[in-house]
matplotlib code that plots the C-alpha trace (Angstrom):
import matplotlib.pyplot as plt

x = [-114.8, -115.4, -113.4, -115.1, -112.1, -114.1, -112.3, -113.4, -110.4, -108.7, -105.0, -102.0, -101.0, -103.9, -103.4, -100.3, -101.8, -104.3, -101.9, -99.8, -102.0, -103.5, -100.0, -99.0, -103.0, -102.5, -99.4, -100.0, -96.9, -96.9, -96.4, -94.5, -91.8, -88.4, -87.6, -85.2, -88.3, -90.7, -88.1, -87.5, -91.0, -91.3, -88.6, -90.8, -93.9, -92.3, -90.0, -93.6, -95.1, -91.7, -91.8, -95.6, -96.7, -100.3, -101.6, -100.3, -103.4, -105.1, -106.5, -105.8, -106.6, -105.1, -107.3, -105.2, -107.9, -108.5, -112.1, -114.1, -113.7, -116.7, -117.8, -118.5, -115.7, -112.6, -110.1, -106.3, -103.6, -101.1, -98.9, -96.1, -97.3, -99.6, -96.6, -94.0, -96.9, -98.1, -94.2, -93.9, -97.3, -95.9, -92.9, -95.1, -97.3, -95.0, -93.1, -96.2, -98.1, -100.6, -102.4, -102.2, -103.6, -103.9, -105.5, -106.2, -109.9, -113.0, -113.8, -113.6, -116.6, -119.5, -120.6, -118.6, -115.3, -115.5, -116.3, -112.6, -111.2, -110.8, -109.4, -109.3, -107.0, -108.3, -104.9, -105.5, -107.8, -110.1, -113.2, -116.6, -114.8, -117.7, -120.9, -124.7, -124.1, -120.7, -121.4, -123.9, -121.5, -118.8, -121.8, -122.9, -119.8, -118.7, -122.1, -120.8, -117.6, -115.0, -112.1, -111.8, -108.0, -108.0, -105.0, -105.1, -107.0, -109.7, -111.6, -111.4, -113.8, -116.9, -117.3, -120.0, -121.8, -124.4, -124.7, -127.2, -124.3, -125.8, -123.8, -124.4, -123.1, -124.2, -122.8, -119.0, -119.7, -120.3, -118.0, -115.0, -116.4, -115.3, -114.9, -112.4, -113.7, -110.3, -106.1, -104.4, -103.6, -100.5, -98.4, -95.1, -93.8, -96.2, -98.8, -97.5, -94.2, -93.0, -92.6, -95.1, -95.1, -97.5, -98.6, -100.4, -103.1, -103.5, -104.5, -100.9, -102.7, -104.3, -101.1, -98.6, -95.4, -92.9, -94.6, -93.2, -95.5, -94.4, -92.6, -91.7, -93.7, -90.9, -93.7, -97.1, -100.3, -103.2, -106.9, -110.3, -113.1, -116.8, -117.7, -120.6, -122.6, -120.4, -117.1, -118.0, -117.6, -114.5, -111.6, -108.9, -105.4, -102.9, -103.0, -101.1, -99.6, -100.4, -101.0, -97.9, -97.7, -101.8, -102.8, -106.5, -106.4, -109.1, -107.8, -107.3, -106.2, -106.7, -104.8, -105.6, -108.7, -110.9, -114.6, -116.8, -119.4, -122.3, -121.1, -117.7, -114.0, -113.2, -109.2, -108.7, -105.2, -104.9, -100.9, -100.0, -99.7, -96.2, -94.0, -91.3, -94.2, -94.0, -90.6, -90.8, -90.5, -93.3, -95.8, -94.8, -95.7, -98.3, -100.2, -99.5, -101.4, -104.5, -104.7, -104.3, -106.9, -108.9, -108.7, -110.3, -114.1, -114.1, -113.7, -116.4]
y = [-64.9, -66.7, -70.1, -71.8, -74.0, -77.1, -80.0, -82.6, -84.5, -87.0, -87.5, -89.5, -89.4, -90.3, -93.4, -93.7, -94.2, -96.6, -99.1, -98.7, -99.6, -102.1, -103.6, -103.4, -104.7, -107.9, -108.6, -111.1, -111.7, -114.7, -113.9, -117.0, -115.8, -115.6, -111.7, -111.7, -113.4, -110.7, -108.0, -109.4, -109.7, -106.1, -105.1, -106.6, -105.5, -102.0, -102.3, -103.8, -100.1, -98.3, -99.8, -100.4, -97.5, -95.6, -96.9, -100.0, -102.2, -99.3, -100.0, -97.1, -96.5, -93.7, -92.5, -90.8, -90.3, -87.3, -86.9, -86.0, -82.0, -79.9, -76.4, -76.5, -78.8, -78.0, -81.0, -79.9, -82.3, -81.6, -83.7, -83.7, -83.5, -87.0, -88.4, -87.8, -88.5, -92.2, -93.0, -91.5, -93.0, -96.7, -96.2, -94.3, -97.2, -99.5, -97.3, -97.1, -100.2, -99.7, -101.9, -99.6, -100.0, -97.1, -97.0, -94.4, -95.8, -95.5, -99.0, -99.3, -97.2, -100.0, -101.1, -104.5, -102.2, -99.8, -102.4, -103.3, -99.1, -97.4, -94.6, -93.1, -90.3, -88.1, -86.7, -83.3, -84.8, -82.5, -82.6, -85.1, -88.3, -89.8, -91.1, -91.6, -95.1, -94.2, -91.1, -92.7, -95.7, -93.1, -91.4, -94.8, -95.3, -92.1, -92.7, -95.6, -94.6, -94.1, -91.8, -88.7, -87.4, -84.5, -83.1, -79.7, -80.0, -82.3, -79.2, -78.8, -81.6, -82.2, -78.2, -76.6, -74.2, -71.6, -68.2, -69.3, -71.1, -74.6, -77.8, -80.1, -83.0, -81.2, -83.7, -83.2, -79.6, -80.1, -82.9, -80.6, -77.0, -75.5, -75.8, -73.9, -71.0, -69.1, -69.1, -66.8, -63.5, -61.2, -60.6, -59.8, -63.1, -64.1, -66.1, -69.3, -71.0, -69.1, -70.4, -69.0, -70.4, -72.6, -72.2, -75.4, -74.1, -75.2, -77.5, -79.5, -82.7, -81.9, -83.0, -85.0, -84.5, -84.6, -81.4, -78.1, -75.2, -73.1, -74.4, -73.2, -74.7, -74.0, -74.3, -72.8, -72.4, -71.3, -71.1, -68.5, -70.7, -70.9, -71.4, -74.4, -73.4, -76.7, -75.1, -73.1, -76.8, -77.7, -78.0, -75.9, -77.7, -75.6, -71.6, -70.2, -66.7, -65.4, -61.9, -60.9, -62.8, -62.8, -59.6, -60.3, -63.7, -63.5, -63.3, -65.4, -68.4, -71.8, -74.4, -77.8, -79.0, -81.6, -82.8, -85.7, -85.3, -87.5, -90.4, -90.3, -88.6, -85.8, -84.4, -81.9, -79.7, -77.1, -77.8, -80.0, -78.3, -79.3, -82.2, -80.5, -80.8, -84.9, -84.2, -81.8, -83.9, -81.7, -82.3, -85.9, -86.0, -83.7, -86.2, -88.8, -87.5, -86.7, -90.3, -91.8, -89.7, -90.1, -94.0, -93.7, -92.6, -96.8, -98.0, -94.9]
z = [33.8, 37.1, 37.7, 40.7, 42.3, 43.5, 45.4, 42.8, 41.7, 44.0, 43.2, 42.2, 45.8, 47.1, 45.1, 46.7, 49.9, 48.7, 47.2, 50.1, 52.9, 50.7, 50.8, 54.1, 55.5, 53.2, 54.8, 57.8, 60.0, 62.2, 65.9, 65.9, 62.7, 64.2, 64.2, 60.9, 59.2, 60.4, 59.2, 56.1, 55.2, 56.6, 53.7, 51.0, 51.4, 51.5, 48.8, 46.6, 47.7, 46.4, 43.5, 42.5, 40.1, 40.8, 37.4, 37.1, 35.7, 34.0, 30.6, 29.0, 24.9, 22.7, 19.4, 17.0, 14.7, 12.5, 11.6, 8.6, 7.3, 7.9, 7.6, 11.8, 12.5, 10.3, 10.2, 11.4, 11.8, 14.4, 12.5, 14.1, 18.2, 16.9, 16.0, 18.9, 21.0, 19.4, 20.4, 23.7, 25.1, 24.9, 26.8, 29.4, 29.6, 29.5, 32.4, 34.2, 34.1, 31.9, 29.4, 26.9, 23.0, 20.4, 17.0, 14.4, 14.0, 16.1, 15.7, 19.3, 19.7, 20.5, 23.8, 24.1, 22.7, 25.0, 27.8, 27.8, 28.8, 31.9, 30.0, 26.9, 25.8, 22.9, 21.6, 19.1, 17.4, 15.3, 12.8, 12.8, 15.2, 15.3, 14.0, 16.0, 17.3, 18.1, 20.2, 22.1, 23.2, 24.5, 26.0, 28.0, 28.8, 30.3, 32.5, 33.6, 34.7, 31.9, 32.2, 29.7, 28.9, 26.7, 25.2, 23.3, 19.6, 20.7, 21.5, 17.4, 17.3, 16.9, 17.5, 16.3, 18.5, 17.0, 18.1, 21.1, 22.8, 21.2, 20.5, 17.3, 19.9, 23.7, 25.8, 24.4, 24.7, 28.7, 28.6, 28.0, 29.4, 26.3, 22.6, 20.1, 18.6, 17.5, 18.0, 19.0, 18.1, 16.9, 20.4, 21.1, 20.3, 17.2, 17.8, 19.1, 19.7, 22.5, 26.7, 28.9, 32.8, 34.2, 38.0, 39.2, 41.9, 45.4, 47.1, 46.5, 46.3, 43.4, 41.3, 42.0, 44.4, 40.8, 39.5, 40.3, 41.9, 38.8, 35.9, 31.9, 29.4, 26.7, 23.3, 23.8, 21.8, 23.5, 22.2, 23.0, 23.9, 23.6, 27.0, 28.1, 31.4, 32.9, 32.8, 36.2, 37.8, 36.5, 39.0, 37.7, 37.9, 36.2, 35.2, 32.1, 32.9, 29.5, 28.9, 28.3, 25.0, 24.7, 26.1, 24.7, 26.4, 29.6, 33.0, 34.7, 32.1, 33.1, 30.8, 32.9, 34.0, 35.5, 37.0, 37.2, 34.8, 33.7, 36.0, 34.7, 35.5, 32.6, 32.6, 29.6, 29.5, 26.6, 26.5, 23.7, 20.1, 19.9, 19.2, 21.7, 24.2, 24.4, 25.6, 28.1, 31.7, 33.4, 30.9, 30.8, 34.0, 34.0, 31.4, 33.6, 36.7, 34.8, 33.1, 36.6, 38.0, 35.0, 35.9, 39.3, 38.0, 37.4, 41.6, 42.5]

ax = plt.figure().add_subplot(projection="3d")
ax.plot(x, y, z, "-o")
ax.set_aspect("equal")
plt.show()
């Protein structure tokens, strides 16, 4: 399998540097400002860049719905990662500034719903999401700009793909890259459950300065894919050194993900399956990143 590594994704520190020289262009100092005056403005404009967060503003909306059970598009609940995560995500907002809603419904799904995102973070959800007039609002709204998160089971949705590589819904197969087409197999740890190491690829400023080069993810699941002709233009963002757990996994294994697609910014990482995920500080983190970058397809 060939993973092109484009330079697509601008980055949380990027952002950084935006909101900092931002800060410091809007501040005027008077020539005529004693010197202590000049200093202390000096003091807080930089302490407002310390302390201002990259996503502070974002809307940012969370569906924790579960669709409808097919034969294509078996339903799976992730029961207990949905539920660590609808408690986690609030203090993350809340941590980070964003306006942040969540619902188990789609009812957001229209044009004037939608309207009101800049991103929206499909969380392991699995079967039939969505209905016609919904998928074609998220569709007009990715052209337009929307953010995409992914986390893990999404890929379970809305995945049927016949045996000439076709989608019933083609624009979230290209949306993603990828949809699920198996777990894992038997290893030498079982299936699942077991730490693998994650190895975030260069260039740097492709993730943020709190994420290590190389770090433990502690609870692992990892799926095989049916592959769109799009996933070739993905960015990849973090590798999974697998094979010793999933020798029949493909090398090399990427587990994070990102591109623009159709007009808007898509982030998808295949980490997730576990409530212990939620809280492990680098995947924290990790989510973090990819919602702010997610965020920035809406200023392009």
């Amino acid at each position: 399998m060939q993973i092109m590594n484009k330079s697509t994704c601008l980055t949380s520190t990027t952002v950084r540097f935006a909101v900092r020289g931002s800060a410091l262009s809007a501040a005027k100092i008077d020539q005529s400002m004693p010197v202590v005056m000049k200093l202390l403005l000096l003091v807080s404009v930089l302490l407002m860049v310390v302390t201002a967060s990259p996503g502070s503003g974002i809307r940012v909306h969370r569906i924790d719905k579960l669709g409808e059970h097919s034969e294509t598009s078996p339903r799976f609940d992730h029961t207990e990662a949905r539920a660590e995560a609808t408690r986690v995500f609030p203090e993350l907002a809340a941590q980070q500034g964003w306006n942040f809603t969540q619902s188990s419904n789609s009812d957001i799904f229209t044009d004037e719903g939608l309207a009101e995102i800049d991103v929206i973070i499909f969380d392991n959800n699995t079967g039939i999401l969505f209905d016609a007039a919904e998928q074609q609002a998220f569709e007009t709204w990715v052209n337009r700009g929307g953010g995409v998160v992914g986390i893990h089971g999404v890929t379970h949705a809305h995945k049927g793909v016949d045996e000439a590589n076709q989608a019933e819904w083609p624009f979230w197969y290209g949306l993603w890259g990828v949809l699920h087409q198996s777990g894992p197999q038997d290893g030498p740890n079982g299936r699942r459950g077991y730490p693998d190491w994650i190895v975030m690829q260069p260039p740097a400023e492709e993730w943020s300065d709190e994420m290590p080069r190389r770090w433990r993810f502690e609870k692992v699941e990892w799926y095989f894919w049916n592959y769109h002709e799009s996933f070739g233009d993905k960015h990849v963002i973090a590798m999974g050194e697998v094979q010793a757990n999933q020798p029949g996994l493909p090398v090399p294994y990427p587990v994070t993900w990102c591109s623009r697609y159709e007009g808007g910014r898509v982030w998808y990482t295949n980490m997730g399956h576990y409530a212990e995920n939620y809280r492990q500080r680098e995947f924290i983190q990790h989510l973090v990143d990819g919602v702010n970058w997610a965020a920035r397809g809406r200023g392009e």
